[in-house]
PQR file of N, CA, C, O and H, with PARSE charges and radii, in Angstrom:
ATOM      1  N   UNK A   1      66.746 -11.149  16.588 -0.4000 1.5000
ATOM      2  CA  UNK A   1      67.187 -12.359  17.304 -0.0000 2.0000
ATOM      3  C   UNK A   1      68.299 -13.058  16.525  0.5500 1.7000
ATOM      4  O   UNK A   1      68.483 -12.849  15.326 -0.5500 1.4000
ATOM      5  N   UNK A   2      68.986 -13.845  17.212 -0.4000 1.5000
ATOM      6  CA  UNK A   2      70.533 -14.267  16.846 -0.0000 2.0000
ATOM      7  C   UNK A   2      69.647 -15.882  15.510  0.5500 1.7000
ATOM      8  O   UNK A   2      68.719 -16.668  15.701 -0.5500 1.4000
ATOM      9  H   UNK A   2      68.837 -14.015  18.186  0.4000 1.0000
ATOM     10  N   UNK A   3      70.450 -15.687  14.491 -0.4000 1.5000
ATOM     11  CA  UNK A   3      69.938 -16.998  13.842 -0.0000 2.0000
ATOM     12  C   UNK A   3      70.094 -18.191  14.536  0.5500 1.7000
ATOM     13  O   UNK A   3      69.354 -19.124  14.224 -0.5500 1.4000
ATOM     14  H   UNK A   3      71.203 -15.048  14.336  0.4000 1.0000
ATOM     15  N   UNK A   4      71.151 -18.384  15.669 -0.4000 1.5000
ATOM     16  CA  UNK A   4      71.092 -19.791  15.788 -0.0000 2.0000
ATOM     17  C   UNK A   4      69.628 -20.194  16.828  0.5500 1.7000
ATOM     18  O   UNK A   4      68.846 -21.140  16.738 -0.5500 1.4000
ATOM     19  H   UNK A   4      71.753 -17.626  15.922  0.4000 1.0000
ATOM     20  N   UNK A   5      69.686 -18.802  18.000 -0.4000 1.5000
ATOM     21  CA  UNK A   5      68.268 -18.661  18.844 -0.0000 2.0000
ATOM     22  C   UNK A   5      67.063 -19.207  17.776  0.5500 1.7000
ATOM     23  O   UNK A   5      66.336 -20.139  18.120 -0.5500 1.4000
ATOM     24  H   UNK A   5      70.321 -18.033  18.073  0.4000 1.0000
ATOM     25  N   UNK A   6      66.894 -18.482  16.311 -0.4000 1.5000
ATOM     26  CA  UNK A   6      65.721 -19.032  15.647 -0.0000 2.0000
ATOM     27  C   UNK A   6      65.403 -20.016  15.065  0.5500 1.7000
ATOM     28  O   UNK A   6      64.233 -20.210  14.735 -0.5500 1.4000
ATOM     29  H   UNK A   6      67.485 -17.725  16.031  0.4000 1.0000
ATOM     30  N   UNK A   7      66.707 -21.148  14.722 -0.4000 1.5000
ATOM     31  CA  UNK A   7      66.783 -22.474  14.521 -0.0000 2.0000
ATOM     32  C   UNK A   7      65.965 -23.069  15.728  0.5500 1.7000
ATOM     33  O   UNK A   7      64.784 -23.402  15.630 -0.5500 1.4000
ATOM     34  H   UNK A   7      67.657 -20.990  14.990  0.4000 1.0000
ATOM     35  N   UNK A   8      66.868 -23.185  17.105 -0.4000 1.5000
ATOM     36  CA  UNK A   8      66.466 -23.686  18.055 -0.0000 2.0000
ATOM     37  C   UNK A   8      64.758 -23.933  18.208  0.5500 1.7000
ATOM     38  O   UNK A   8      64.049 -24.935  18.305 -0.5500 1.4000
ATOM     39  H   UNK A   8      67.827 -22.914  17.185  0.4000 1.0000
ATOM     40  N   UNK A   9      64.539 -22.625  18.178 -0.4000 1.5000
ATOM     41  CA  UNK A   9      63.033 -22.434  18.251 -0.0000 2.0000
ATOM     42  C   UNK A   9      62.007 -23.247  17.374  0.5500 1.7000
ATOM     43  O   UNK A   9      61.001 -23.944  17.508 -0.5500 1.4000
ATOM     44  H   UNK A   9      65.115 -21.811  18.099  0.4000 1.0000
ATOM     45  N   UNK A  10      62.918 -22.712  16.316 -0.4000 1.5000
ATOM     46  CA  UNK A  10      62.013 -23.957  14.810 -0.0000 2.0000
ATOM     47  C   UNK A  10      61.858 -25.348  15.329  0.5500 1.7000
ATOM     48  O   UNK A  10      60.801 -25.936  15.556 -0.5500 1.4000
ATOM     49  H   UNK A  10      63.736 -22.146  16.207  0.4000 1.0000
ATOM     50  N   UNK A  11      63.358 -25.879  15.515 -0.4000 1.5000
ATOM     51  CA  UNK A  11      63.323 -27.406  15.896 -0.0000 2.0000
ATOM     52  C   UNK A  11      62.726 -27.770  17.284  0.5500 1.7000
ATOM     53  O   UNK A  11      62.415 -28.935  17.532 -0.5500 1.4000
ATOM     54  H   UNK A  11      64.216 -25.401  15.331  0.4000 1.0000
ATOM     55  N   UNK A  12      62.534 -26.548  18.385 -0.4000 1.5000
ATOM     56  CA  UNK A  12      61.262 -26.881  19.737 -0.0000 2.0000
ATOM     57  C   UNK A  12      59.981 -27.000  18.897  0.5500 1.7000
ATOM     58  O   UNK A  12      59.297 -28.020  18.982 -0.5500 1.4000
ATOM     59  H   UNK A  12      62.787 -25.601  18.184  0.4000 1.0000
ATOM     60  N   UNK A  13      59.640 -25.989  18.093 -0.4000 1.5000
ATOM     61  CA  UNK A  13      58.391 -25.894  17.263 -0.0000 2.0000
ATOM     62  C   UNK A  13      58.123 -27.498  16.746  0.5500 1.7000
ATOM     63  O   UNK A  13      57.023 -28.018  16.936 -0.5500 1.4000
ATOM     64  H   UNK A  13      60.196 -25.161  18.024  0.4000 1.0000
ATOM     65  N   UNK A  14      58.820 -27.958  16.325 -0.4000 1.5000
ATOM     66  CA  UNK A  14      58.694 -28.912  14.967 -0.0000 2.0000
ATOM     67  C   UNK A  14      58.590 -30.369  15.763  0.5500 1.7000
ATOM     68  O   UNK A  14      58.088 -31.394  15.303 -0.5500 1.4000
ATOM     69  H   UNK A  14      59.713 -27.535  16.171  0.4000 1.0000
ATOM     70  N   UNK A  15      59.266 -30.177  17.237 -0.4000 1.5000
ATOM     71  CA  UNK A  15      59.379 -31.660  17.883 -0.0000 2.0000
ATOM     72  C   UNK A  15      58.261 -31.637  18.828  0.5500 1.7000
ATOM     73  O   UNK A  15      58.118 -32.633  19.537 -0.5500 1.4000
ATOM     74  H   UNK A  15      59.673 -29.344  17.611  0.4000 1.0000
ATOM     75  N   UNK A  16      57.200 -30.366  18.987 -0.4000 1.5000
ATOM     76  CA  UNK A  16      55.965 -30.211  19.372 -0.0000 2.0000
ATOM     77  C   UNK A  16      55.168 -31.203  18.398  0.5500 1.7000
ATOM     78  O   UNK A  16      54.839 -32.324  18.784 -0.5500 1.4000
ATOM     79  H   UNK A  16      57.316 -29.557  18.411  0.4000 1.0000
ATOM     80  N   UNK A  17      54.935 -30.823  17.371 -0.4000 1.5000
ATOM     81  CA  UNK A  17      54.169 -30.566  16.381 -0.0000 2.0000
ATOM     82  C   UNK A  17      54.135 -32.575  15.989  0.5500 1.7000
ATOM     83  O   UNK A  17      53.198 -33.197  15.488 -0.5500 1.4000
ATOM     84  H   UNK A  17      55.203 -29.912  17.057  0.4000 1.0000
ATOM     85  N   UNK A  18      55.217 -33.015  16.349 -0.4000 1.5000
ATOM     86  CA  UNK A  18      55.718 -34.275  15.988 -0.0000 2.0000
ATOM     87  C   UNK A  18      55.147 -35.109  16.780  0.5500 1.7000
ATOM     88  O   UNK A  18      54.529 -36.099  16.387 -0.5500 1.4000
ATOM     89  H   UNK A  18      55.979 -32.511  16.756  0.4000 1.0000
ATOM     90  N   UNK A  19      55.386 -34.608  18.609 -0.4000 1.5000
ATOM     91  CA  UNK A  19      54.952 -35.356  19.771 -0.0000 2.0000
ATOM     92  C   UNK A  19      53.479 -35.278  19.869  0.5500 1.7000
ATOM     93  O   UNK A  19      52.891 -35.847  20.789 -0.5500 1.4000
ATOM     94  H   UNK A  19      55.888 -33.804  18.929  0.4000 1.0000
TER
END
């Protein structure tokens, strides 16, 4: 997968994790 695709994902992950 493209690195910027796995950023994205991190920061969906992380603004879950937050909300």
């Amino acid at each position: 997968l493209p690195l910027r695709t796995f950023r994205v994902f991190r920061a969906l992950k992380a603004i879950s994790v937050v909300s």
